[in-house]
C-alpha positions in Angstrom: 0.0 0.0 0.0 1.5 3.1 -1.1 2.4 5.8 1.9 0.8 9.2 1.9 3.4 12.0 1.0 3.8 15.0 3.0 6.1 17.8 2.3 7.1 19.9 5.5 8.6 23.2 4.6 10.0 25.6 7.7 13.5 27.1 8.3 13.7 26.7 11.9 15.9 22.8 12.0 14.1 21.7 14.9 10.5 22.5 14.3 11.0 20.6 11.2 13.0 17.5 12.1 9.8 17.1 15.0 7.2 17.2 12.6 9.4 14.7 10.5 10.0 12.3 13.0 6.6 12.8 14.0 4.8 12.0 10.7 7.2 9.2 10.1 5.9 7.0 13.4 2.4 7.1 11.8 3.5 5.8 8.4 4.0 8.9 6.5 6.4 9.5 3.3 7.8 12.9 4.4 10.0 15.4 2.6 11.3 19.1 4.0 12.7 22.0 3.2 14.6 25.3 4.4 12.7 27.7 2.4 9.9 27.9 -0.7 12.4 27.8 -3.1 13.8 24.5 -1.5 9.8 22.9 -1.9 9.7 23.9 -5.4 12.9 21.8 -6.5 11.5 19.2 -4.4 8.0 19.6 -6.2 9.7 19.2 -9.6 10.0 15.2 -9.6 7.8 14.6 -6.3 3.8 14.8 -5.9 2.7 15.4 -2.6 -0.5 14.9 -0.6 -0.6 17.9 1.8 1.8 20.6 2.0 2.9 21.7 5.7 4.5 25.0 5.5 5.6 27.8 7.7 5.2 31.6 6.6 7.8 33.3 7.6 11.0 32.0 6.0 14.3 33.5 4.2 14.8 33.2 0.2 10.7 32.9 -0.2 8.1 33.1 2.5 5.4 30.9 2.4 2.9 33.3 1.3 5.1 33.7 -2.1 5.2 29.7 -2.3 1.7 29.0 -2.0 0.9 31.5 -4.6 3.2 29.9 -7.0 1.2 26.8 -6.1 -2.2 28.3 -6.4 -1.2 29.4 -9.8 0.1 26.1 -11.3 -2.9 24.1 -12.7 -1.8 20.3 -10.9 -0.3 21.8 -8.1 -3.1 24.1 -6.9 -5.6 21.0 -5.5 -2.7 20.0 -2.8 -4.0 20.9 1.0 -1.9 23.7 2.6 -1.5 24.2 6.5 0.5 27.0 7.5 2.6 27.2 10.9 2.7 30.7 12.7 3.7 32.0 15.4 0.5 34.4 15.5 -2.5 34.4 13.9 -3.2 38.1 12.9 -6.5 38.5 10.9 -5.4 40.4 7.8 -2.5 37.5 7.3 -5.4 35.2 8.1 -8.1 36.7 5.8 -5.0 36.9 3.0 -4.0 33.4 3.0 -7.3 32.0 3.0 -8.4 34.0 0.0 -4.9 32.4 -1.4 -5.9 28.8 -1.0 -5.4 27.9 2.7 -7.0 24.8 3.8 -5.8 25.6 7.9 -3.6 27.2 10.5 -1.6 25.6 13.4 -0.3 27.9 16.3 3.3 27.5 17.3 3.8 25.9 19.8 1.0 22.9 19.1 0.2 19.7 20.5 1.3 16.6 18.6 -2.5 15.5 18.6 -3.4 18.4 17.2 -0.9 18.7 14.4 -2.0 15.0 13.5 -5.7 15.3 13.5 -5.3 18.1 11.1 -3.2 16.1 9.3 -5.5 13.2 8.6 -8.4 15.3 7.9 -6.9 17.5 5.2 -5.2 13.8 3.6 -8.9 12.5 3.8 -10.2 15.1 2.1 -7.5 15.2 -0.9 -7.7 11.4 -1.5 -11.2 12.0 -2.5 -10.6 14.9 -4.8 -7.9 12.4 -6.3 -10.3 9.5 -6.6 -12.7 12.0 -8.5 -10.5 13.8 -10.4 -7.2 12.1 -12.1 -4.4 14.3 -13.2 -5.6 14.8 -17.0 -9.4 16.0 -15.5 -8.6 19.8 -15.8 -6.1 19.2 -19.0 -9.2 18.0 -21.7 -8.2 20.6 -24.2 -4.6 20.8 -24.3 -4.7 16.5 -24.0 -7.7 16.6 -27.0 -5.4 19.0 -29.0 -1.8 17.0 -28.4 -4.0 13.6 -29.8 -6.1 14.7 -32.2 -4.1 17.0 -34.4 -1.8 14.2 -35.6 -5.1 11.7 -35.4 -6.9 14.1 -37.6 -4.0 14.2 -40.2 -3.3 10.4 -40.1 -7.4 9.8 -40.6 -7.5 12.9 -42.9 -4.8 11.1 -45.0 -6.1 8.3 -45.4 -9.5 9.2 -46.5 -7.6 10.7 -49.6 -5.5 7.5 -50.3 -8.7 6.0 -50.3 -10.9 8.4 -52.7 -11.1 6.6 -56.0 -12.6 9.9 -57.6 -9.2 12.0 -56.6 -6.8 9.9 -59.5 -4.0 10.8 -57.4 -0.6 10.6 -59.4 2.0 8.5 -57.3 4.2 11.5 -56.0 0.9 12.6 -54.3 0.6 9.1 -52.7 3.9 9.6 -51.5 3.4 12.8 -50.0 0.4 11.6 -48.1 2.2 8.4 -46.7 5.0 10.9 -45.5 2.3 13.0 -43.9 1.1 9.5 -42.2 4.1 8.1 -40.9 5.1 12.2 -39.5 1.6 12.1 -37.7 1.6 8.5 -36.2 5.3 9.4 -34.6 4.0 12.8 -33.2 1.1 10.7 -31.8 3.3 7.9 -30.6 5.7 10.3 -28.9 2.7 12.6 -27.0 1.4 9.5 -26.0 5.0 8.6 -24.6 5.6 11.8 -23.0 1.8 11.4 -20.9 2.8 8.2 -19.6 6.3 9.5 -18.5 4.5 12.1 -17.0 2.0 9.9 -15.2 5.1 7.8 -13.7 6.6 10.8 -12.8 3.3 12.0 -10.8 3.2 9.3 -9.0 6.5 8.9 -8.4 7.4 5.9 -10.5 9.7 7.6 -12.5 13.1 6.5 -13.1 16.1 7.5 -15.2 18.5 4.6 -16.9 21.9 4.3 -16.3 22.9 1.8 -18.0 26.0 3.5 -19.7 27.7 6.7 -20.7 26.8 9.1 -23.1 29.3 11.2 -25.7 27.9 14.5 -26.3 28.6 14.8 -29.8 27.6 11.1 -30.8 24.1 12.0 -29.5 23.8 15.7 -31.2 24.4 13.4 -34.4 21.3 11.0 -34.2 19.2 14.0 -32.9 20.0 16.1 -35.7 19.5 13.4 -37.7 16.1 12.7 -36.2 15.1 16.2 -36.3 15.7 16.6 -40.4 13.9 13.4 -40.9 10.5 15.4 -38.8 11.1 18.7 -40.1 11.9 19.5 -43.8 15.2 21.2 -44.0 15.0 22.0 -40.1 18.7 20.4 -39.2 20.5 23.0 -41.3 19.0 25.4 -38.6 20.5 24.2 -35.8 24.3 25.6 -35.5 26.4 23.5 -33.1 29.8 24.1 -31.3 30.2 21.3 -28.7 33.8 19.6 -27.0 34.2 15.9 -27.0 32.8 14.9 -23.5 31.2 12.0 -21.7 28.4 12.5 -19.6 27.1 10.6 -16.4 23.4 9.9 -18.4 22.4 7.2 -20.5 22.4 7.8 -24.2 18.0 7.3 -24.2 18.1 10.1 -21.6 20.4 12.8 -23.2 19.0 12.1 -26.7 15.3 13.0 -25.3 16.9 15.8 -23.2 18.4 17.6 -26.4 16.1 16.6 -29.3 13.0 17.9 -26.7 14.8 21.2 -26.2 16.1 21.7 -30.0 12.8 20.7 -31.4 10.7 23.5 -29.3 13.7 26.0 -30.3 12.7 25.3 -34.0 9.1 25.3 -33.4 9.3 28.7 -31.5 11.7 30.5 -33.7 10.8 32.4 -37.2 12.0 30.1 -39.8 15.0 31.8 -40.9 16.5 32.2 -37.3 19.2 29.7 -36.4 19.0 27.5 -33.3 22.4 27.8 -31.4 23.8 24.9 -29.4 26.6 25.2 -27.7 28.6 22.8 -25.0 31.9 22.7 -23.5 33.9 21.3 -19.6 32.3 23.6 -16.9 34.1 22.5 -14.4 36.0 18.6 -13.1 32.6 17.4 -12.7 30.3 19.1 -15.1 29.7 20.0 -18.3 27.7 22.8 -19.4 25.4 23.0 -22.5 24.0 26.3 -24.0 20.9 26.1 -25.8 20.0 29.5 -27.5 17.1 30.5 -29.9 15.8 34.0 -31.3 12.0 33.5 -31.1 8.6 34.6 -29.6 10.4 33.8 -25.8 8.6 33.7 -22.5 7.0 36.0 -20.4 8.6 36.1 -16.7 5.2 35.0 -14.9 5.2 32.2 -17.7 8.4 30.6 -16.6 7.6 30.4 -12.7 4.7 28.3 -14.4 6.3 26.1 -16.4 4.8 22.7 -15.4 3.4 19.8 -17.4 -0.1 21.0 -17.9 1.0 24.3 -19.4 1.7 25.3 -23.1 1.9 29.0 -23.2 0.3 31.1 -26.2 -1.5 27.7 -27.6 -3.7 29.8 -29.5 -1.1 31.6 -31.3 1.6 29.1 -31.7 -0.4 26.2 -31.9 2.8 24.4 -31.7 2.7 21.1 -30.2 4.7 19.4 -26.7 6.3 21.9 -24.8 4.4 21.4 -21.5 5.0 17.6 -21.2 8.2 16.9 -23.0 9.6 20.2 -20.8 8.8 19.0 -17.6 10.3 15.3 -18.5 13.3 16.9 -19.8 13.4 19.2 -16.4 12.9 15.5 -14.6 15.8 14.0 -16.4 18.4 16.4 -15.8 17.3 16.3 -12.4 17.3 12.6 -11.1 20.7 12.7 -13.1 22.2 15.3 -10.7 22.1 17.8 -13.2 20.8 21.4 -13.2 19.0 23.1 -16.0 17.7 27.2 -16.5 15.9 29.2 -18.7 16.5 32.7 -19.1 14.1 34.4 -21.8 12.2 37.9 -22.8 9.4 38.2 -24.3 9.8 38.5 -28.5 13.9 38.3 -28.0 14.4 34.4 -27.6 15.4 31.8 -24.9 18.6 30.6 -23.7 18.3 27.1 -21.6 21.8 26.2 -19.7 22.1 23.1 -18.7 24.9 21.4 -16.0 25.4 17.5 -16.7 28.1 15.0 -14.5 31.2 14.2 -16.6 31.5 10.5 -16.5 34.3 9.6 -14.5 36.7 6.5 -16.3 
């Protein structure tokens, strides 16, 4: 039977190590952190069921945490209890309107910290029961099947119209457009059950071997001109000879995932930078850089799996799933990725991956 996760977030050691040891006698999976910022790494690979977080903290306050929460369309159903010292009605009234489910008093009883507990856990398992994680998603998950669906079925009703006379070069074109469509569906269909795993923290990366840098960039620009019509002429690259603590499944996801949304989001014309090089004795540091429509700074605080910015613009397909993976990768293999971006300028994603060690 799989444990109930709590995350316990409070910068005062002993207050948190209490609660811990607290939660772990009555069969709790528990994980904690110094600060907001600390939860939200956590929260990048790991799913809670209630979130037990104090409010005043350095680096980000809880107030600033649980409205990054609130705002991130899987995250935002989790139950919140705040710890305070004092109860002031203004902070009160604020964080309620927030999202709040409760409020515990420093210094409480254990009792009391664990009848809250089970109550808010009750109530969350049977929003989860209801609701699974695609519930809220319908459209984006409608649009990521049924565009290649429609151009797989649309193709074939055209093979299959007597009355068109198609010549065999059109035949040709329309299996293209088949095959193109059947991978785009096979890979979105990939990425939700990745993300699924991940949710329920299932997910693992392989590491099985070693990967070399360059060797990988080959079969990924390879892969890429095969999708994309004269798309892997785009992509300028300027990488050293290094080999990386990931497997070679994991790093050619990672790249192709990250070079394919920097075609998709740049003006045809623009070239796709991609740069890589020894950081330091134990990492080394790839440079992703594109000249497109870029991000907003309140859309990169949000960038989760349910989120694909500007869908009815770009319609563009895969950024919020095969992002998040990627971000999961890179960080169950002790690497580190960032995006820096403005608005209508472009993006530049740095990412820090172990050297492998001989």
């Amino acid at each position: 039977m799989n444990k109930n996760k709590i995350l316990i977030i409070d910068d005062e050691l002993n207050i948190r190590e209490t609660i811990n040891e607290l939660l772990c006698l009555k069969n709790y999976e528990t994980k904690t952190a110094n600060n907001g910022q600390e939860a939200l790494n956590i929260l990048d690979t790991w799913f809670p069921d209630l979130i037990i977080c104090d409010i005043m903290m350095p680096v980000m306050d809880g107030q600033v945490f649980q409205n990054i929460i609130k705002n991130n369309k899987y995250l935002s159903t989790i139950p919140f209890i705040f710890l305070t010292a004092k109860i002031e009605d203004n902070l009160m009234r604020s964080c309620f309107n927030e999202g709040a489910d409760d409020f515990l008093t420093k210094p409480f009883k254990s009792s009391e910290l664990l009848k809250v507990v089970e109550s808010k856990i009750t109530r969350f398992a049977k929003i989860k029961n209801a609701n699974n994680f695609y519930a809220g998603n319908l459209n984006i998950l409608s649009h990521e099947i049924n565009t290649p669906l429609h151009g797989i079925l649309g193709s074939i009703n055209l093979l299959m119209d007597d009355t068109l006379n198609l010549s065999q070069e059109d035949v040709i074109i329309f299996q293209e457009g088949i095959k193109t469509s059947g991978e785009r569906l096979n890979r979105t269909m990939q990425n939700i059950i990745h993300v699924e795993n991940i949710k329920n923290n299932k997910f693992t990366v392989s590491k099985d071997d070693c990967a070399e840098i360059k060797n990988v960039l080959k079969n990924v620009l390879n892969k890429i001109s095969l999708h994309y019509e004269k798309q892997k002429n785009r992509v300028v690259s300027r990488l050293t000879t290094a080999e990386l603590e990931i497997s070679k499944a994991d790093l050619n996801f990672i790249l192709f995932e990250l070079l394919d949304n920097a075609l998709k989001f740049s003006p045809k014309k623009k070239k796709v930078v991609i740069e890589g090089s020894v950081f330091s004795d134990d990492y080394y540091e790839i440079n992703i850089f594109d000249y497109g429509v870029g991000f907003k700074e309140e859309e990169l605080k949000l960038i989760d799996a349910t989120v694909q910015f500007n869908r009815d613009e770009r319609e563009q397909q895969g950024l919020g799933l095969g992002l998040f993976i990627t971000k999961s990768i890179i960080k169950k293999s002790n690497g580190i990725i960032s995006i820096a971006s403005k608005e209508n300028e472009g993006s530049k994603i740095s990412i820090l991956l172990p050297i492998h060690k001989k």
